[in-house]
Backbone as CSV, one residue per row, in Angstrom:
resi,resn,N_x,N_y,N_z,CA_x,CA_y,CA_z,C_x,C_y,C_z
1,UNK,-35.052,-5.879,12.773,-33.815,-5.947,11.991,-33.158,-7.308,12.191
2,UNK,-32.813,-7.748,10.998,-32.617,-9.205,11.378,-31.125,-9.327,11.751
3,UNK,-30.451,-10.484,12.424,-29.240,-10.786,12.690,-27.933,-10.289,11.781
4,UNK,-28.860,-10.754,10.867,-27.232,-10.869,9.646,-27.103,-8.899,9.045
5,UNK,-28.630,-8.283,9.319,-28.138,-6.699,8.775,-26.962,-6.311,9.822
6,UNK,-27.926,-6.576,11.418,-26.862,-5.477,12.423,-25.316,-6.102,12.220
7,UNK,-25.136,-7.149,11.692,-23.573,-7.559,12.193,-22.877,-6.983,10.831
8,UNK,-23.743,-6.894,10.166,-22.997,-5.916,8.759,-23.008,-4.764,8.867
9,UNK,-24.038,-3.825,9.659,-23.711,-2.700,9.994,-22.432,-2.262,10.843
10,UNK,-22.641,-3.535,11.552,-21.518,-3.099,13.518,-20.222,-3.240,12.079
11,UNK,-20.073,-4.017,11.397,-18.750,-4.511,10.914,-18.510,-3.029,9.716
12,UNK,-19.428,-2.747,9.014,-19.076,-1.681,8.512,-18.544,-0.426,9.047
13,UNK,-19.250,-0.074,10.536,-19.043,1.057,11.249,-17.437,0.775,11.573
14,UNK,-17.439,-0.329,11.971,-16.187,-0.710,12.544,-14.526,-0.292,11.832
15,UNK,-15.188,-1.310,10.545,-14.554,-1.120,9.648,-14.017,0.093,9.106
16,UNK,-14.690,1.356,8.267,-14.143,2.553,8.351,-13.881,3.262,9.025
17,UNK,-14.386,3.109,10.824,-13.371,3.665,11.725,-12.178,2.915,12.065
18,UNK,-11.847,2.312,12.051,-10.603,1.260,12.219,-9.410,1.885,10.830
19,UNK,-9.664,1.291,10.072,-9.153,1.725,8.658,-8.786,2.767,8.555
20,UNK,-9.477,3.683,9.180,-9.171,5.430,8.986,-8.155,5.676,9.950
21,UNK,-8.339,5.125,11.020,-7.319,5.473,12.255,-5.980,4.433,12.492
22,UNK,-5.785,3.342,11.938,-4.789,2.472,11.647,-3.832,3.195,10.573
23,UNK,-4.578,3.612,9.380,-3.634,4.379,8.510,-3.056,5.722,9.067
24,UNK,-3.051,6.017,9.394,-2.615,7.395,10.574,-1.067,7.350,10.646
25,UNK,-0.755,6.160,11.699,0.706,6.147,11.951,1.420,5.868,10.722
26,UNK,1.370,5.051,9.791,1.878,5.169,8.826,1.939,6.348,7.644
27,UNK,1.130,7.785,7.835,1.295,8.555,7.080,1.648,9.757,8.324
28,UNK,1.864,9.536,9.439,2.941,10.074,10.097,4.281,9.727,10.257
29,UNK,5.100,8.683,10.339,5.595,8.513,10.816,6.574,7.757,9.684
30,UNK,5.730,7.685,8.192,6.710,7.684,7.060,6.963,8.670,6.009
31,UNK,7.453,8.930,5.221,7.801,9.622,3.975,6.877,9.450,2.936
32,UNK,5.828,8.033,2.721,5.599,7.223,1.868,3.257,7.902,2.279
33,UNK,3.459,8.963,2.371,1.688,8.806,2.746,1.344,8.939,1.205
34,UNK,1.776,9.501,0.412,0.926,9.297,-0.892,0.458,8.218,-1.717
35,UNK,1.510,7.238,-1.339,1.198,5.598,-1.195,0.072,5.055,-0.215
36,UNK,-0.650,6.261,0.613,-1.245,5.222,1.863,-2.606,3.970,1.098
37,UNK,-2.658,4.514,0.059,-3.918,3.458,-0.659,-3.432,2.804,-0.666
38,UNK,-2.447,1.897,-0.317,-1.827,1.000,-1.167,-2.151,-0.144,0.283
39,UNK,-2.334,0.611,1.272,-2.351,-0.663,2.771,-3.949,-0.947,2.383
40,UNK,-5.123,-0.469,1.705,-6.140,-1.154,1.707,-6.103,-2.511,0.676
41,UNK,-4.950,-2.591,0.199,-4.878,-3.377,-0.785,-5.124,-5.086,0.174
42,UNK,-4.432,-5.128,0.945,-3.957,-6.145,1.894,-5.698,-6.815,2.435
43,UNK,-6.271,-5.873,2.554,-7.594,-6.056,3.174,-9.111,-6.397,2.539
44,UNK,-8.629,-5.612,1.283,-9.268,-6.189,0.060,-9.310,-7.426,0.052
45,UNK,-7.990,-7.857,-0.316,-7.649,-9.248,-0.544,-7.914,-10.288,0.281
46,UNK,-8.026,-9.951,1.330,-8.229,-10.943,2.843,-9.524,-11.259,2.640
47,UNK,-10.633,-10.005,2.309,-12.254,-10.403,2.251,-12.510,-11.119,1.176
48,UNK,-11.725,-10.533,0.248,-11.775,-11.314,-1.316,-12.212,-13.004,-0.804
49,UNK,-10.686,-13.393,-0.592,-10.622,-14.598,-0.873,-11.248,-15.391,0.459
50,UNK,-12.171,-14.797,1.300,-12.996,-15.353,2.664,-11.905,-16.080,3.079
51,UNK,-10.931,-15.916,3.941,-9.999,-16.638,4.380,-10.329,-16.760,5.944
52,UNK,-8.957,-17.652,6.712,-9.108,-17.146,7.963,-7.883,-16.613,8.283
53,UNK,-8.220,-16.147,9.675,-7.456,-15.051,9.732,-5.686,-15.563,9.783
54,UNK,-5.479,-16.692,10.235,-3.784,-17.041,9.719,-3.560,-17.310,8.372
55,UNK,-4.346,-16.864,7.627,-4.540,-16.765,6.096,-3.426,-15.502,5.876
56,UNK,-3.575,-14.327,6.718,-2.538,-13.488,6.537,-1.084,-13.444,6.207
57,UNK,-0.145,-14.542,7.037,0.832,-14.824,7.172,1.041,-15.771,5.593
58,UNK,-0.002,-16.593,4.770,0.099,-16.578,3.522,0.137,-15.938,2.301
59,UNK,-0.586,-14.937,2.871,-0.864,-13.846,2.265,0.433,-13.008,1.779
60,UNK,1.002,-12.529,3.028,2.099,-12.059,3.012,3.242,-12.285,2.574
61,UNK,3.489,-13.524,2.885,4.854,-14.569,1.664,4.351,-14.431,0.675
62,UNK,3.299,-14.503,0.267,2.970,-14.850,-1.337,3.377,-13.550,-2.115
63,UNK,2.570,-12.412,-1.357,2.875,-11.502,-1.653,4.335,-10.554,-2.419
64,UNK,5.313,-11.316,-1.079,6.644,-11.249,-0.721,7.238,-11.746,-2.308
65,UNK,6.785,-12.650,-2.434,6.895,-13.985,-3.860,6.732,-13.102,-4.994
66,UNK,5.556,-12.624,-5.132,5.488,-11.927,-6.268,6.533,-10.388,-6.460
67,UNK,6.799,-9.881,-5.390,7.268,-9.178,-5.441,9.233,-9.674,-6.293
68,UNK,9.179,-10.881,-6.089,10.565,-11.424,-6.164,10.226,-12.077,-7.424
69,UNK,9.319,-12.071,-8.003,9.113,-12.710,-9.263,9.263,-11.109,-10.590
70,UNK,8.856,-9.997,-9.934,8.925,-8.522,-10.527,10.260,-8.453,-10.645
71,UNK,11.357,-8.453,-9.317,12.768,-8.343,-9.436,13.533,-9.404,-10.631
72,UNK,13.119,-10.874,-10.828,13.881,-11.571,-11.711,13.432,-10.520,-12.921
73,UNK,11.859,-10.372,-13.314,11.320,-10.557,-14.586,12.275,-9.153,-14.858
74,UNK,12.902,-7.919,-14.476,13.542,-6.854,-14.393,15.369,-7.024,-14.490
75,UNK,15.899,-7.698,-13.829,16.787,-8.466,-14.247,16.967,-9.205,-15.264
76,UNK,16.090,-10.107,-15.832,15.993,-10.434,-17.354,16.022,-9.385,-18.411
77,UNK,14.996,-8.649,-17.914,14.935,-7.515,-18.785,16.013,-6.461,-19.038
78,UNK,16.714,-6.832,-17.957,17.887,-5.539,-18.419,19.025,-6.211,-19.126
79,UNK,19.231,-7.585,-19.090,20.189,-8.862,-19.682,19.895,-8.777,-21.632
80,UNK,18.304,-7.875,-21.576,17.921,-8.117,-23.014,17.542,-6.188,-23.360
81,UNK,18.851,-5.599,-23.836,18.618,-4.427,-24.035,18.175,-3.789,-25.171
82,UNK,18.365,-4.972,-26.554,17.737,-4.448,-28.046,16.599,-4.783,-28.052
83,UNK,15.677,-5.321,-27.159,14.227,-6.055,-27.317,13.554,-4.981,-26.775
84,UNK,12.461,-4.404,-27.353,11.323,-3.364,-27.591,10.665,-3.489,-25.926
85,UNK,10.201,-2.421,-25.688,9.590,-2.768,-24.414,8.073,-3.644,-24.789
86,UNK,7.814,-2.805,-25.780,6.256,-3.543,-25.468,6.444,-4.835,-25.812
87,UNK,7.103,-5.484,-26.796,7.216,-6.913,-26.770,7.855,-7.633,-25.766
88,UNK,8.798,-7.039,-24.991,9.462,-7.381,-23.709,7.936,-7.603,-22.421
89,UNK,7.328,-6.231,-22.637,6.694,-5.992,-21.592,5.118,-7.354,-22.244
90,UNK,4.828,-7.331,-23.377,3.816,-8.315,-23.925,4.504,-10.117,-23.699
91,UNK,5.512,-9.981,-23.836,6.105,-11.635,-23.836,6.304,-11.822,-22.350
92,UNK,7.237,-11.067,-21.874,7.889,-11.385,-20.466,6.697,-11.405,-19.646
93,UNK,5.485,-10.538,-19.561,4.469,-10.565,-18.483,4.123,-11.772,-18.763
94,UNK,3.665,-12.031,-20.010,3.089,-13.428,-19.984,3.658,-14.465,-19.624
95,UNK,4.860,-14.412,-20.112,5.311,-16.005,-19.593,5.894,-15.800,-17.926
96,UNK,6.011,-14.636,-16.841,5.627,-14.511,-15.479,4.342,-15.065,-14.991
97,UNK,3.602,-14.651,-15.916,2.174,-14.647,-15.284,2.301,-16.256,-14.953
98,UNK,2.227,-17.233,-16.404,2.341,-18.333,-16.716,2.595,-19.171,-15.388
99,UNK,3.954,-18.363,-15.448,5.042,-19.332,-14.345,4.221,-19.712,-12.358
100,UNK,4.058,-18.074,-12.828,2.665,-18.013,-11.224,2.036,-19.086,-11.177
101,UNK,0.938,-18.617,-12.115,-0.122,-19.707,-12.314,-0.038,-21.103,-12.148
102,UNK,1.362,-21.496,-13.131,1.224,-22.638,-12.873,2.747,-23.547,-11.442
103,UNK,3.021,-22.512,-10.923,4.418,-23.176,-10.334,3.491,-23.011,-8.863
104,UNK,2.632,-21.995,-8.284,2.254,-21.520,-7.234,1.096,-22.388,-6.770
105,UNK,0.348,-22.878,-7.570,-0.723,-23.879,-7.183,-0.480,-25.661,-6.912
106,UNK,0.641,-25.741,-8.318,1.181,-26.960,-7.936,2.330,-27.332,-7.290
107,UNK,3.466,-26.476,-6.707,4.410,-27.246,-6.354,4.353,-26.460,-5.365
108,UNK,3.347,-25.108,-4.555,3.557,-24.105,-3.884,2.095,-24.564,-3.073
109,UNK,1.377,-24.872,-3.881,-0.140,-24.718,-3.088,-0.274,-25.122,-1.822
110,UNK,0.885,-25.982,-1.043,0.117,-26.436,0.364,1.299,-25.792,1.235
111,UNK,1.855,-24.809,0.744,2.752,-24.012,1.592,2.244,-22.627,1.789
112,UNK,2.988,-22.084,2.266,2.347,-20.096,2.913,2.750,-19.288,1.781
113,UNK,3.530,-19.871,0.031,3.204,-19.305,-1.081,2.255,-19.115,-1.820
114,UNK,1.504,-20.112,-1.738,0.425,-20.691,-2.835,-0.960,-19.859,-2.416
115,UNK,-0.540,-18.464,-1.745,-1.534,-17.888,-2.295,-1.933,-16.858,-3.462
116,UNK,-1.980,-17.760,-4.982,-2.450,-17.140,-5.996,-2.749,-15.729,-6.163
117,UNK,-3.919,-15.205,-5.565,-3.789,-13.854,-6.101,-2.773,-13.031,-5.059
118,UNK,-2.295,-13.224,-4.360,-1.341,-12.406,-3.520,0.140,-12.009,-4.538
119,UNK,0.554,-13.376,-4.948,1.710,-13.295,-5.642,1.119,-12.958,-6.780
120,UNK,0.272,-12.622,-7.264,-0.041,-11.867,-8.728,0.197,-10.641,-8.114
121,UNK,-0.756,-10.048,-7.680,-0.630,-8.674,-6.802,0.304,-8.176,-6.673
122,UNK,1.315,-9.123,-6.007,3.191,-8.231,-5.935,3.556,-8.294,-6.798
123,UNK,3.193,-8.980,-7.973,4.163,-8.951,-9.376,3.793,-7.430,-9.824
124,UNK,2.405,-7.207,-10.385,1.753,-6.166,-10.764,2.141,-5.308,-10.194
125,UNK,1.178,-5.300,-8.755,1.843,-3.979,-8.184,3.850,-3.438,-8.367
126,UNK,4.469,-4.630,-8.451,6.344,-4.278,-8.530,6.231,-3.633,-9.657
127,UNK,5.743,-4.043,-10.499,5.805,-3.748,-12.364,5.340,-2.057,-12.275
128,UNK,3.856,-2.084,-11.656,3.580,-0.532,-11.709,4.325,0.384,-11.422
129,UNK,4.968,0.049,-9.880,5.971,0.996,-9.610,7.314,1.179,-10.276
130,UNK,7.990,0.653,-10.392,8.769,0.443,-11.311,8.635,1.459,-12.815
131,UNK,7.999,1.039,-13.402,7.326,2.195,-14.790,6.676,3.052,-14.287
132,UNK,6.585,3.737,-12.996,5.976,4.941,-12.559,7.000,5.810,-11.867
133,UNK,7.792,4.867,-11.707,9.111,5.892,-10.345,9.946,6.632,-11.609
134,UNK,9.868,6.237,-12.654,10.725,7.528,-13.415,10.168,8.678,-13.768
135,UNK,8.609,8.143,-13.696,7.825,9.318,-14.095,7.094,10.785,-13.131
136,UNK,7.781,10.354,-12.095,7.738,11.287,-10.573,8.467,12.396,-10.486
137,UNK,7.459,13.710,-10.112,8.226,14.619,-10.152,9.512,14.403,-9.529
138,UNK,10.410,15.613,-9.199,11.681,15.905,-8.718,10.926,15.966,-6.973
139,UNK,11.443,15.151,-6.329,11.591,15.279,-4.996,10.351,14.404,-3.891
140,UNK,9.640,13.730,-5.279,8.610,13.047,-4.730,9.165,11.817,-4.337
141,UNK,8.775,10.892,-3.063,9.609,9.723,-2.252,9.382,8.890,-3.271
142,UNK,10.123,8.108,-3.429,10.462,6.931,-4.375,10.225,5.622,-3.210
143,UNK,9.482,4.637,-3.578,9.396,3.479,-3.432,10.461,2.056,-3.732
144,UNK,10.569,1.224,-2.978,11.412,0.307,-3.397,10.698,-0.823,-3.217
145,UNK,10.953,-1.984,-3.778,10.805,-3.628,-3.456,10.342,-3.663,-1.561
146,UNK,11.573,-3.243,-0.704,11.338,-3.695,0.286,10.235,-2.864,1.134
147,UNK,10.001,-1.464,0.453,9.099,-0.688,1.134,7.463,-1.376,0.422
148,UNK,7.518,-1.830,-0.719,6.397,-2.601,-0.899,5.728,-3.596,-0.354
149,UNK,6.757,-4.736,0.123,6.686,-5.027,1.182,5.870,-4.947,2.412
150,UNK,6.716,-3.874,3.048,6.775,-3.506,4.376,5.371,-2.936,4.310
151,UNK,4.854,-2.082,3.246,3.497,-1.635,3.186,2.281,-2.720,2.744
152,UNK,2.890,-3.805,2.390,1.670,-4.659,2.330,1.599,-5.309,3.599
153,UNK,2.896,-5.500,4.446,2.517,-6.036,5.541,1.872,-5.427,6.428
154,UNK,1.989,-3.931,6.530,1.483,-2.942,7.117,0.258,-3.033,7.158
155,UNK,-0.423,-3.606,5.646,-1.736,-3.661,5.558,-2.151,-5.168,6.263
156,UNK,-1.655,-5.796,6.153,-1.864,-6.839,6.795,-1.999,-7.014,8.543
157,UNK,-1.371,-6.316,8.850,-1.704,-6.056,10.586,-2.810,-5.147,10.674
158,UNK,-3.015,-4.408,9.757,-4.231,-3.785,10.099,-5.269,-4.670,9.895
159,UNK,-5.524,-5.437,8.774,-6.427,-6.328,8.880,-6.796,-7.225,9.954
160,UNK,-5.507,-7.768,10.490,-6.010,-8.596,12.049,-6.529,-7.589,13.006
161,UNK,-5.679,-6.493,13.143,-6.447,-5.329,14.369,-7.596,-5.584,14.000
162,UNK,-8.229,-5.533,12.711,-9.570,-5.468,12.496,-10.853,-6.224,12.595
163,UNK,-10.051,-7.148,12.576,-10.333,-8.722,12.515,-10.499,-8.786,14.398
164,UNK,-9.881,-8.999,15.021,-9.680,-8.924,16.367,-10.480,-7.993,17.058
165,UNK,-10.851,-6.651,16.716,-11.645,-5.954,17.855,-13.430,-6.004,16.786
166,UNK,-13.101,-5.925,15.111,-14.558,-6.895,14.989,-15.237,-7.804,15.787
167,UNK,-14.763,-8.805,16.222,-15.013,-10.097,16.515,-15.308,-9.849,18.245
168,UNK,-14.582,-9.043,18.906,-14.691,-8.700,20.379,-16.204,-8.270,20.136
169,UNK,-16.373,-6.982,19.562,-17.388,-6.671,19.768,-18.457,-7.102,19.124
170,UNK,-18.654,-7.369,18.232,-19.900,-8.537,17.302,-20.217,-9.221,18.472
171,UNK,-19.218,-10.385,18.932,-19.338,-11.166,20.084,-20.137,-10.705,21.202
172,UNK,-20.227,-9.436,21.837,-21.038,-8.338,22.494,-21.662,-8.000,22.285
173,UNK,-22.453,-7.874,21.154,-23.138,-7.299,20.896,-24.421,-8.438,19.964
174,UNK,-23.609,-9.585,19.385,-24.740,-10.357,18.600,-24.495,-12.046,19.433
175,UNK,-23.456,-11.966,20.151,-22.979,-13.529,20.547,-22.415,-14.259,19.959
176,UNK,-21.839,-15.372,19.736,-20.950,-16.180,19.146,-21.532,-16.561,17.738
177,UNK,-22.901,-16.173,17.338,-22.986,-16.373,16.069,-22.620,-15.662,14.825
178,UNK,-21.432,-14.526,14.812,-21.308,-13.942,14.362,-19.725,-14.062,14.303
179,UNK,-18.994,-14.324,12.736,-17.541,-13.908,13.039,-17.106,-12.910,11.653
180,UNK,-15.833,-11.936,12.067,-15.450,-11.252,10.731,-15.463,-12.815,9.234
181,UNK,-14.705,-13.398,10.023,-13.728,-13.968,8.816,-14.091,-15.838,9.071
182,UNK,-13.767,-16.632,8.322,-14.066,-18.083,8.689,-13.107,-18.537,9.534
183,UNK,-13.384,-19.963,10.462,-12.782,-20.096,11.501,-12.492,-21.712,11.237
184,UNK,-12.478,-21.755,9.932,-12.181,-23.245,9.311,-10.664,-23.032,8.698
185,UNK,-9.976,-23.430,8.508,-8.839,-24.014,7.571,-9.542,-23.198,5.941
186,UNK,-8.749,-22.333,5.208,-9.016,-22.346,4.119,-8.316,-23.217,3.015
187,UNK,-8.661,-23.394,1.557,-8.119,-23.990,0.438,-6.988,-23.909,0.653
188,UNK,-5.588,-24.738,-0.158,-4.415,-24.427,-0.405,-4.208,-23.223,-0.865
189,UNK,-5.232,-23.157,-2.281,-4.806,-21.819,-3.137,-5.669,-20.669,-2.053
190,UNK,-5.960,-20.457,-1.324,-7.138,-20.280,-0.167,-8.009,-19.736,-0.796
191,UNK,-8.366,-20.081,-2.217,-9.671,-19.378,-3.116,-10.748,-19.904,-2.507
192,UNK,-12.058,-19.507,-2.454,-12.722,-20.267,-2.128,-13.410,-21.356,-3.197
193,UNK,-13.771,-22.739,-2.545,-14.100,-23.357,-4.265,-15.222,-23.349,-4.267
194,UNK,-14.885,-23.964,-5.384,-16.443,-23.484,-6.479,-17.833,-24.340,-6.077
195,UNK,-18.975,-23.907,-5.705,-19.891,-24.807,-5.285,-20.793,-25.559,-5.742
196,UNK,-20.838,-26.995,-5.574,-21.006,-28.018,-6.145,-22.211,-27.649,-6.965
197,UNK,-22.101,-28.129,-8.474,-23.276,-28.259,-9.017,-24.706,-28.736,-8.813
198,UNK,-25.778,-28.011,-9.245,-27.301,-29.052,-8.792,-27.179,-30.541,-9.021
199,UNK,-26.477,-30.842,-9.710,-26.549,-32.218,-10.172,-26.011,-33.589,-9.279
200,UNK,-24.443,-32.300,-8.634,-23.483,-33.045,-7.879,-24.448,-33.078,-6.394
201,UNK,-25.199,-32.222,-6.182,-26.036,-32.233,-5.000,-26.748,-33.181,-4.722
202,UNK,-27.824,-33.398,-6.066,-28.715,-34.202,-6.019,-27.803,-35.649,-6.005
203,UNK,-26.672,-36.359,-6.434,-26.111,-37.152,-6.623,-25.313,-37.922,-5.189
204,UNK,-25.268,-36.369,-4.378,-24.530,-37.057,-2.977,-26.194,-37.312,-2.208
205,UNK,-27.103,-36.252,-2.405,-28.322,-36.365,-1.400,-28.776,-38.476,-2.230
206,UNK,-28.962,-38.579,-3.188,-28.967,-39.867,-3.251,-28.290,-41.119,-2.977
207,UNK,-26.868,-40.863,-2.918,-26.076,-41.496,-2.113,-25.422,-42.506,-3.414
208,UNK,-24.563,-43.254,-2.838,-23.699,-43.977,-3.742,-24.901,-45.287,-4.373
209,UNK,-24.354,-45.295,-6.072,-24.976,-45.713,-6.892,-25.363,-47.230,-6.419
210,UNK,-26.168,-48.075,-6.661,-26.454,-50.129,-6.526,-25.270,-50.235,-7.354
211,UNK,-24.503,-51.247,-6.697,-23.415,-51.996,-7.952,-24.319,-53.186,-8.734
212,UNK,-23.788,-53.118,-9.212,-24.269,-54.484,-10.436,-24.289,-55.679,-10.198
């Protein structure tokens, strides 16, 4: 069995026992367990974008961000009460989205906002809840902004727990050639980029052009 299966196995085993037993205290010890899907969201996102692990703490503002980009776009919306939802909800998403896209990469990207899909994520996710909390039976817990939040960060510490006793034991079990997550600095936007074309390959393996 080669190197790279067992450390995907140890990390899988790991993984859904960890995950299963991290979510626990939070569907004891809140009101909010019918929401508990909502902490894998955090972890998703972490593998998504191959980050490292103080990638979290970007994660989380950004997150935070989008969530505060749902509150304006809702506040606008209530400033404009004869405008149709779906054209409200067709115009206003878009020109949010817009604003993300383009305010978060360039004037945000080398700060702990500029992580792109995080602050999409809190927008969306704010928007869902929001058009879902009226539609809840009588007596079912209602969600807010700050409990969205608090549950993405929630998910976010679980990810380092995970991250942290992964890495103990991989380390034990396969040696230092093995880590959950990268141990480099990720991107601004912390996407990972895009990898160089055959062309651009062959162009550095040849090296800089004869001048004239």
């Amino acid at each position: 069995m080669s190197m790279q299966t067992k450390g995907t196995l140890v990390q899988a085993a790991l993984g859904a026992i960890l995950i299963t037993v991290l979510m626990l205290p939070f569907q004891a010890l809140t009101p909010f367990a019918p929401y508990t899907g909502l902490l894998i969201l955090p972890v998703l996102l972490f593998f998504a974008l191959q980050a490292p692990p103080k990638a979290l703490i970007g994660m989380f503002l950004s997150f935070a961000a989008g969530v505060g980009w749902a509150a304006l776009f809702m506040l606008v919306a209530g400033a404009l009460p004869g405008v149709p939802l779906p054209a409200l909800l067709g115009v206003g998403v878009t020109v949010v989205i817009f604003l993300v896209l383009a305010v978060h990469p360039i004037l945000l990207g080398r700060t702990p906002f500029g992580v792109v899909p995080a602050v999409l994520l809190g927008f969306v996710e704010s928007l869902l809840w929001m058009m879902l909390d009226p539609a809840l039976g009588e007596g079912a817990p209602r969600l807010n902004p700050l409990w969205l939040i608090g549950i993405f960060g929630y998910g976010c510490a679980m990810t380092l727990v995970l991250l942290l006793v992964q890495d103990k034991v991989l380390t034990a079990v396969l040696g230092d050639q093995w880590r959950s997550a990268p141990s480099k600095d990720a991107p601004s936007s912390q996407i990972p980029p895009t990898p160089p074309t055959h062309a651009q390959t062959v162009r550095r393996a040849a090296g800089p052009a004869p001048e004239a």
